[in-house]
C-alpha positions as CSV (number, residue, x, y, z in Angstrom):
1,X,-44.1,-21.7,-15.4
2,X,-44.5,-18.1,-15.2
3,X,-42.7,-17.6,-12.2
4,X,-39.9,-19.7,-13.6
5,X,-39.9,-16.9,-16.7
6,X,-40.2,-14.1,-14.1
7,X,-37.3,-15.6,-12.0
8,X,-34.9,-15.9,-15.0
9,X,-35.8,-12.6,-16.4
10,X,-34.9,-11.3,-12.9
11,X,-31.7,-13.1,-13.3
12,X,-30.9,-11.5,-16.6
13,X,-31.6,-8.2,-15.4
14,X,-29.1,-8.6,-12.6
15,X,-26.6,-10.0,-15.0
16,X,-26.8,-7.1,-17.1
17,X,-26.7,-4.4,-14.6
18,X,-23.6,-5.7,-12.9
19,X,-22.0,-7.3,-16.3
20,X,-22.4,-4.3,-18.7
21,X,-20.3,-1.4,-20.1
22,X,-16.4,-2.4,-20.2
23,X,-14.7,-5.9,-19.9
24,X,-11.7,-5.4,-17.7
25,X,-9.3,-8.5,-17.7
26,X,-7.3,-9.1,-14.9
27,X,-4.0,-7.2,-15.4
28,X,-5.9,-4.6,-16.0
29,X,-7.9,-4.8,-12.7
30,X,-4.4,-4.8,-11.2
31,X,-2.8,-1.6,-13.3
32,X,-6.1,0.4,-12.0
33,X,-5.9,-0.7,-8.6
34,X,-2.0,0.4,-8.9
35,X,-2.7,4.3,-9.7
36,X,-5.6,4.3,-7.0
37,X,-5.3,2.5,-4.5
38,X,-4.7,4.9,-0.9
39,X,-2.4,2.4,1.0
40,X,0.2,2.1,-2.0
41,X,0.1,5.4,-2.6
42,X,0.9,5.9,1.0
43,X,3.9,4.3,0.9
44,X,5.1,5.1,-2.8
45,X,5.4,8.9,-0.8
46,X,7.1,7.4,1.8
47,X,9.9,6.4,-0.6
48,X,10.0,10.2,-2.2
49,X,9.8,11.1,1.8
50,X,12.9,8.9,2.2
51,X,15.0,9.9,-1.1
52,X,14.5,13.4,0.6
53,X,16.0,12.7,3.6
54,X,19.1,11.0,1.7
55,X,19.6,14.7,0.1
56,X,19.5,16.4,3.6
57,X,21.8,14.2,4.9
58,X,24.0,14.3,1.9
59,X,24.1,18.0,2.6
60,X,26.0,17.5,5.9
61,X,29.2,17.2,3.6
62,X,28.7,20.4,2.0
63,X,29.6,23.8,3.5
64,X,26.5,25.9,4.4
65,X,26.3,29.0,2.3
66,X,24.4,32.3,2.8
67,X,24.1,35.9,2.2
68,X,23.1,39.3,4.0
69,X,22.3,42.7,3.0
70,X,21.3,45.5,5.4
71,X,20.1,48.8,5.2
72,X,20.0,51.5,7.7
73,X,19.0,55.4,7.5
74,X,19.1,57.6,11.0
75,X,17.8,61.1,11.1
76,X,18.8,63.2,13.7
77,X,17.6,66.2,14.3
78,X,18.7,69.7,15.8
79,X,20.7,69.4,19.3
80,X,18.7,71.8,22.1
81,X,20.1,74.7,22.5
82,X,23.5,74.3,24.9
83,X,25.3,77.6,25.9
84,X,28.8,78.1,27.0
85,X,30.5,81.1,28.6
86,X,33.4,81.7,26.6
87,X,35.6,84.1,29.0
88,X,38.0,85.6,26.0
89,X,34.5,86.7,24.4
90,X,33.2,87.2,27.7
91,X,30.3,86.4,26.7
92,X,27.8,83.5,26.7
93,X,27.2,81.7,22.9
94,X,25.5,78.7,21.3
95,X,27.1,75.8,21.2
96,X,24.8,73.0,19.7
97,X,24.3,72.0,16.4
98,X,21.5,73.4,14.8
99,X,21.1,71.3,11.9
100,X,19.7,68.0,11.0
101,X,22.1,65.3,10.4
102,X,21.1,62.5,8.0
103,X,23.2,59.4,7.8
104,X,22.7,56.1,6.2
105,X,24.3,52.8,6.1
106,X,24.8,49.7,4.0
107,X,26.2,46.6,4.3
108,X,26.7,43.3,2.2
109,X,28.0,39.8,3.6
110,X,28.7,36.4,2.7
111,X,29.8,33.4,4.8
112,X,30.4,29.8,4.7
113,X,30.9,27.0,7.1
114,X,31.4,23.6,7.7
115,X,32.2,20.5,9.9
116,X,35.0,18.9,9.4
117,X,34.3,16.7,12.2
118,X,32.1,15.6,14.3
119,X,32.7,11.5,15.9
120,X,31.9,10.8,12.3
121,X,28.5,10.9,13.0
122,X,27.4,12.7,9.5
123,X,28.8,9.5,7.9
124,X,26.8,7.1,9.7
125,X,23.5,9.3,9.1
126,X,23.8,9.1,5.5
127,X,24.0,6.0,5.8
128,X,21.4,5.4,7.2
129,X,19.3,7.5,5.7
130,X,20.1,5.3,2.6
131,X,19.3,2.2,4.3
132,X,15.9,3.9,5.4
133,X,15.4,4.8,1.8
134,X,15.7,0.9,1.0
135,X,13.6,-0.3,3.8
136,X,11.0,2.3,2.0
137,X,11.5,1.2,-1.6
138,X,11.0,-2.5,-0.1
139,X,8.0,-1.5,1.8
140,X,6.6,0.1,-1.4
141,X,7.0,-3.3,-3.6
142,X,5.3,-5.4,-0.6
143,X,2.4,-3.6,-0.5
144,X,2.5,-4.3,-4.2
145,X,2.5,-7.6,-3.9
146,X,0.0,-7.5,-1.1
147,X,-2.4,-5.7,-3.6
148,X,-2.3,-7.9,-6.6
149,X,-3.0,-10.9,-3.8
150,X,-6.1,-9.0,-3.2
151,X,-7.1,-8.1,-6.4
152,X,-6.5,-11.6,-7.4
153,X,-9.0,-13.1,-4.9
154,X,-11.2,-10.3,-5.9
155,X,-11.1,-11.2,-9.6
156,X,-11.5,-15.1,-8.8
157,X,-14.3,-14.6,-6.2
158,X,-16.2,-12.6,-9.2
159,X,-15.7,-15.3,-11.3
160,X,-16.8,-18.0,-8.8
161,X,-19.6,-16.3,-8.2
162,X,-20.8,-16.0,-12.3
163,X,-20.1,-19.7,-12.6
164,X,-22.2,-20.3,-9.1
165,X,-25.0,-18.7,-11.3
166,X,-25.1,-20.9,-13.8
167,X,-24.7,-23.8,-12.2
168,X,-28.0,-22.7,-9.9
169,X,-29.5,-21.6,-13.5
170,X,-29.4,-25.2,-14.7
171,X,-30.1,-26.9,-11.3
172,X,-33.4,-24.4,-11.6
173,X,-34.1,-25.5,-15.4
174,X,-33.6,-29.7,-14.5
175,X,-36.2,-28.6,-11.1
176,X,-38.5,-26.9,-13.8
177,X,-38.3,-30.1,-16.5
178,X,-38.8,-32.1,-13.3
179,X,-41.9,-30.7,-12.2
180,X,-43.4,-30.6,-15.6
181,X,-42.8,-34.1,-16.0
182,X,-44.2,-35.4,-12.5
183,X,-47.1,-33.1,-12.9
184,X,-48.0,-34.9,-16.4
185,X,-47.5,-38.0,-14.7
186,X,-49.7,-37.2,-12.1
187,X,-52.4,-36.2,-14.5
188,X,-52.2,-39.1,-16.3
189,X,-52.7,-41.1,-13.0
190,X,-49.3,-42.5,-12.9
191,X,-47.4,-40.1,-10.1
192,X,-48.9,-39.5,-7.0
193,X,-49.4,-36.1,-5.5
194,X,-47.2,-36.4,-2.5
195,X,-44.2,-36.8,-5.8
196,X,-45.5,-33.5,-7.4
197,X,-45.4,-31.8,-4.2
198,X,-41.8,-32.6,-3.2
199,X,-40.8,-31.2,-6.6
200,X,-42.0,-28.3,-6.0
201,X,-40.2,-28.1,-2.7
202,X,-37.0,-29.1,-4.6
203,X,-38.0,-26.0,-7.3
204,X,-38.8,-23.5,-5.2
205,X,-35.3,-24.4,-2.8
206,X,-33.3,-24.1,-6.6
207,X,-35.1,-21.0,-7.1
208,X,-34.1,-19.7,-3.9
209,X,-30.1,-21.1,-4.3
210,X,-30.7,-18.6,-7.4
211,X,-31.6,-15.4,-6.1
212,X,-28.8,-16.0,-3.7
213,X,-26.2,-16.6,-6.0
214,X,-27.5,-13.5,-8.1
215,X,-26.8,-11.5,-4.7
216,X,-23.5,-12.9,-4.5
217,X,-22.1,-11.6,-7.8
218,X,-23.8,-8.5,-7.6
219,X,-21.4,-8.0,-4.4
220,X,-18.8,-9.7,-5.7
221,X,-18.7,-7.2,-8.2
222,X,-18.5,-4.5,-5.5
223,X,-16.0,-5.3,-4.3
224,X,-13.9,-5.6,-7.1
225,X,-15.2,-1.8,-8.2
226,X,-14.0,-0.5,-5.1
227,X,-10.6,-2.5,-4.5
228,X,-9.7,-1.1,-8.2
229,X,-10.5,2.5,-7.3
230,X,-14.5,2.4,-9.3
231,X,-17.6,3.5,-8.5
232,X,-19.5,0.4,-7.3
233,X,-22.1,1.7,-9.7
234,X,-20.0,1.5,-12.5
235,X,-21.1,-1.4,-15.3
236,X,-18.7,-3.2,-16.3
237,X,-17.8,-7.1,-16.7
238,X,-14.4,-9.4,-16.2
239,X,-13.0,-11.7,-18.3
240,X,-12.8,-15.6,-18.2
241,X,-9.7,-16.7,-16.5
242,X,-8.7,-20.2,-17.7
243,X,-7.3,-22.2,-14.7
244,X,-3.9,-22.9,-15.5
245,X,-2.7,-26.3,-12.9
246,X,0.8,-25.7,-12.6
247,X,3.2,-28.2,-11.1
248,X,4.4,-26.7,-7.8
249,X,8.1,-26.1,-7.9
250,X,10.6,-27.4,-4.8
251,X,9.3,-26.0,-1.6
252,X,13.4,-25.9,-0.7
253,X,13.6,-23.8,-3.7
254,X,11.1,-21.8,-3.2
255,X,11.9,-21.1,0.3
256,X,15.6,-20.4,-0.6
257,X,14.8,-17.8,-3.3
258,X,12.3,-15.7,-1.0
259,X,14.9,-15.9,1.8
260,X,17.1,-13.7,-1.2
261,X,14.1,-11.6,-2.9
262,X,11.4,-10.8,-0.4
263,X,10.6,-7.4,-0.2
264,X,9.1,-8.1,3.6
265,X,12.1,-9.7,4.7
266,X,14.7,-7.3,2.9
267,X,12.8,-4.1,4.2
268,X,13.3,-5.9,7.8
269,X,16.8,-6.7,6.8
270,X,17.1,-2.6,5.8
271,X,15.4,-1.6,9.3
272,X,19.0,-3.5,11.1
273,X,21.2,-1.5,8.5
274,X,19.5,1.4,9.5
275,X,19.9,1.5,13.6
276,X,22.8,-0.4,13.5
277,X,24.1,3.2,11.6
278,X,22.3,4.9,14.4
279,X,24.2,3.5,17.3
280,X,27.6,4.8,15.5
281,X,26.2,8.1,14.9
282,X,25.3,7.8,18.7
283,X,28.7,7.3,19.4
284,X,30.0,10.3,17.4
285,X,28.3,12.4,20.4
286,X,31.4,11.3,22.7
287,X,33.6,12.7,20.5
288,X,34.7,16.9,19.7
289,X,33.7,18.8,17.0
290,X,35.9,21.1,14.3
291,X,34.1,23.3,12.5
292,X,35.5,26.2,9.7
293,X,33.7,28.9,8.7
294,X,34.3,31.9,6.3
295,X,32.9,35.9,6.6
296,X,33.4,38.5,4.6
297,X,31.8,41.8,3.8
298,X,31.4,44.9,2.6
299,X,29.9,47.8,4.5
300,X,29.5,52.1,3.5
301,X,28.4,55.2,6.0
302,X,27.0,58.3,3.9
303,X,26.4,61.5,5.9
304,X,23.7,64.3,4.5
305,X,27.2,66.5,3.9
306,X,29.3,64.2,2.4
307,X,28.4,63.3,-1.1
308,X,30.5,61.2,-2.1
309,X,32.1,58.2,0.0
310,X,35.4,56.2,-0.5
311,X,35.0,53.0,-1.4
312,X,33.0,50.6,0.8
313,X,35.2,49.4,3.4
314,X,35.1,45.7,3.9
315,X,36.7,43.0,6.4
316,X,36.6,39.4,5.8
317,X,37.6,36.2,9.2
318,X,38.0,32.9,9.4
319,X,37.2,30.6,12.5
320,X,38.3,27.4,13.3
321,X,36.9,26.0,16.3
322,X,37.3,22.8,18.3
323,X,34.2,22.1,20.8
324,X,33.5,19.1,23.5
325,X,30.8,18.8,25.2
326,X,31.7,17.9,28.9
327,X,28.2,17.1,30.5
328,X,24.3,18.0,28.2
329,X,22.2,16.8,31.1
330,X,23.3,12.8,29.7
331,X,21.0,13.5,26.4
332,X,23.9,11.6,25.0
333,X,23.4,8.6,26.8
334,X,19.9,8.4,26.2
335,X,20.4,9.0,22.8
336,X,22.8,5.7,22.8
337,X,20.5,3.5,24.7
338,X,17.9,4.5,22.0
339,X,19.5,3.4,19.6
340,X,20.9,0.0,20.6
341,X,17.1,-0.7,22.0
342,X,16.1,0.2,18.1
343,X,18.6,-1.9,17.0
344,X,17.8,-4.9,19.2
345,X,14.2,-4.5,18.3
346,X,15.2,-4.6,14.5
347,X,17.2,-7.7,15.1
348,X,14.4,-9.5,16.5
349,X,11.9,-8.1,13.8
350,X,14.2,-9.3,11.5
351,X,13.9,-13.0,12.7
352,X,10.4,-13.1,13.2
353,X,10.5,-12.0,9.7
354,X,12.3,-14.9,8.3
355,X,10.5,-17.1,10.4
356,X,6.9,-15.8,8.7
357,X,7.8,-15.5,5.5
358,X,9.4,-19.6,6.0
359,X,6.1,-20.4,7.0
360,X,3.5,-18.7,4.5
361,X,5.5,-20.5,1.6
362,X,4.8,-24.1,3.7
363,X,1.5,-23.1,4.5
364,X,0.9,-21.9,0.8
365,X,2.9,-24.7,-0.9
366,X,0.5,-27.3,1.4
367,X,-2.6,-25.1,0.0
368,X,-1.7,-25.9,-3.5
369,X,-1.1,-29.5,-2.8
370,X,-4.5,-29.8,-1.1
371,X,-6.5,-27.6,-4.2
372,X,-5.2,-29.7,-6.5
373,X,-5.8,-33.1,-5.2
374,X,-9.5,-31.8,-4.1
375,X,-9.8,-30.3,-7.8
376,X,-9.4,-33.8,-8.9
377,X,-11.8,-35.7,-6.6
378,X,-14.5,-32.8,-7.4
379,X,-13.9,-33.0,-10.9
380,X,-14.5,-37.0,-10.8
381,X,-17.3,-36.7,-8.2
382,X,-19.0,-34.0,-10.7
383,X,-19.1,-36.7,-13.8
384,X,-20.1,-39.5,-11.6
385,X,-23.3,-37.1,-10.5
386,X,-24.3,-36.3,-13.8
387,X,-24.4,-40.0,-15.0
388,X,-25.9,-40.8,-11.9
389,X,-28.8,-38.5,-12.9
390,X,-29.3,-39.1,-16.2
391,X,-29.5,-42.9,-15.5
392,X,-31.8,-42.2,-12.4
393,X,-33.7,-39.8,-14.2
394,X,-34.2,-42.5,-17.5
395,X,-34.8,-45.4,-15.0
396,X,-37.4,-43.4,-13.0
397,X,-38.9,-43.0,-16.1
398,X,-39.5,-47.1,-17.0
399,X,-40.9,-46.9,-13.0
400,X,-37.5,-48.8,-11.8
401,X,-36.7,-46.0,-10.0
402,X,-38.4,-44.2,-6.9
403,X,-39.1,-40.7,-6.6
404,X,-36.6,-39.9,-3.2
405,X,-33.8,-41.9,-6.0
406,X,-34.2,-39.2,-8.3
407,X,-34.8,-35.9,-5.7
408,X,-32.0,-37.4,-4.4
409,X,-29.5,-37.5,-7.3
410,X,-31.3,-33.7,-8.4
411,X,-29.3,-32.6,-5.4
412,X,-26.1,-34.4,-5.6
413,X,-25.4,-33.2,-9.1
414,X,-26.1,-29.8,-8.0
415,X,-24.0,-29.8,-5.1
416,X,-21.1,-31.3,-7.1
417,X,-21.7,-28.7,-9.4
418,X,-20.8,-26.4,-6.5
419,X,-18.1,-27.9,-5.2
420,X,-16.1,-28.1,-8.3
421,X,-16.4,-24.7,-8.7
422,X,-15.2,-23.7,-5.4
423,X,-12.7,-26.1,-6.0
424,X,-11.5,-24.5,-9.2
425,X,-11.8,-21.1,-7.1
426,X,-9.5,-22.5,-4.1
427,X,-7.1,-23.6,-7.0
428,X,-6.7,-20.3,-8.6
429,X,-6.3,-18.8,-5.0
430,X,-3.8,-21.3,-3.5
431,X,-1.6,-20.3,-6.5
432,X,-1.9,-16.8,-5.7
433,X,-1.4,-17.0,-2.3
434,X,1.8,-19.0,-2.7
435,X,2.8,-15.9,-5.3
436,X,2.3,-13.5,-2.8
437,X,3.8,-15.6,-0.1
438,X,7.5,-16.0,-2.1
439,X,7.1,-11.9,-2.6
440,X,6.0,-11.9,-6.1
């Protein structure tokens, strides 16, 4: 009896250290694991990454735009001395400059330029850059999806695992009642030994199914803390989820819908958009190019003896130029055959795609079919094990029962109890699995 006391007070311990502090439903489990989770927030950059790219590309269309300024001083010294013989002097004089010169220069610019053509290929890149921006943004709701599916079974495993508890709580308390009652009978002359000792083989197997099960929601409980982005350490509870049995709606509907709405399979659908734009912007390489560009500038000389300039002098050009490129080592043809290899891959990606996303919702639809029909039996299988025991138990009792009659129903009732509860578990999971499956 007082390891029984010692056991449940072990018990409640655990309970409290992994079932304090803050009761978290399970929305917000999923809103947490939203803000910290590394994967999403991997590809919610990608998307900002992508929405980038649209920009630069967007660019291509606009003239490019820039500005110089210059600045230049030269000091020059005194020449050597250079002498000339100057024969209507007759005489030999100096001819170099004997003073410093100082001169210094600005200038200020601005140009512009743009392509006016080139094969079309600045079309096709934006584009694409656009479809790669939706292949991103898809990406990003996946792994969405994807994480509430794994915060769900997180959630529901937590659950399963308090539930577990209890039910090894009470199979404990019936092997504790049991014991007593065998070991009265046995004092009294009326139970054999052999009876008492089988109990306590039966109590100290419940006991054991206990400590167990109190190991299992303590790591249960892990994991949730650190799929949610908290410290495993952290306190904190869950609240009930009531099991809500849903009819499952028309698998053809079902499939139809996800075929229109899956972020997976639109993201693939994206990826084809994408290189298919690539293999016309591969094309513009075959093609010439016209550019325009603009110049103009202002630029000023001041000399050490000459204080004041005239005004600057400036010059302004245009250019228009037409360029095709006869022969670039065939980086153009590898450039093509990149491309249509990218799209080809797309294409098939694409199709196995469809095909998986097809088959999950089958596969997930057959789940839910199979959950609810083993909820049922478990449900019924539970009842009829608890009458059992109560009307072994009462007939062992008036002695028209044997003892292995009674161990034996002790066990059934406690493995229904189990297996409704995973049942109930498999339930709430086959319904989030078929969720995740339709891209939900």
């Amino acid at each position: 009896m007082r390891r029984f006391i010692a056991l449940i007070g072990f018990v409640v311990l655990l309970m409290a250290g992994v079932a304090g502090g803050e009761t978290y439903t399970l929305d917000i489990c999923i809103q947490m694991a939203m803000k910290t989770d590394p994967n999403l927030v991997r590809f919610r950059n990608a998307v900002k990454v992508a929405d980038a790219t649209v920009w630069q590309q967007a660019g291509a269309f606009l003239p490019s735009v820039g500005a110089s300024y210059s600045q230049n001083q030269v000091n020059r010294g005194p020449l050597s001395p250079q002498y000339r013989y100057i024969q209507d002097l007759g005489q030999v004089v100096n001819v170099a400059d004997s003073n410093s010169v100082i001169s210094k220069g600005y200038s200020v610019g601005v140009s512009a330029g743009m392509t006016l053509f080139d094969g079309l290929s600045n079309v096709w890149n934006y584009l694409g850059s656009r479809a790669s921006k939706r292949g991103a943004e898809y990406d990003f709701a996946a792994a969405q999806s994807d994480l509430v599916y794994l915060i769900k079974i997180d959630y529901y495993l937590v659950l399963k695992a308090k539930r577990d508890l209890d039910v090894a709580g009470e199979a404990v308390k019936r092997s504790e009642e049991l014991l007593k009652l065998f070991q009265e009978k046995y004092d009294l002359g009326s139970a054999s030994l052999s009876e008492v000792l089988k109990q306590k083989v039966q109590y100290g197997n419940d006991k054991l199914t206990l400590v167990l099960a109190g190991r299992n929601m303590e790591a249960s409980f892990d994991n949730l803390a650190l799929d949610v982005g908290l410290d495993p350490k952290t306190d904190f509870d869950v609240a009930d989820a009531e099991l809500k049995r849903e009819p499952a709606e028309n698998i053809d509907g079902l499939i139809e819908e996800a075929l229109e709405t899956h972020p997976s399979l639109l993201s693939s659908k994206a990826g084809v958009d994408a290189y298919r734009y690539d293999v016309r912007s591969a094309w513009g390489n075959y093609f010439p190019s016209l550019s325009l560009s603009y110049s103009y500038g202002w630029n000023k000389d001041r000399f050490r003896d000459i204080v004041k300039a005239g005004p600057f002098d400036h010059s302004g050009s245009i250019h228009l130029s037409l360029n095709y490129n006869i022969f670039d080592g065939f980086s153009r043809e590898r450039n093509m055959v990149r491309a249509k290899t990218g799209l080809n891959t797309a294409r098939a990606s694409f199709a196995y795609e469809r095909n998986r996303v097809v088959k999950d919702i089958q596969d997930a639809y057959l789940g839910i079919k199979v959950a609810d029909e083993t909820l049922i039996v478990t449900e019924e299988t539970e009842r009829a094990a608890n009458e059992d025991f109560q009307l072994v138990q009462t007939k062992y009792n008036l002695g028209a029962a044997a003892l292995w009659e009674l161990l034996d129903s002790q066990v059934s009732l406690r493995e229904a109890q189990f297996s409704k509860v995973k049942a109930e578990f498999d339930y709430n999971l086959a319904q989030a699995k078929l969720q995740n499956a339709t891209g939900k």
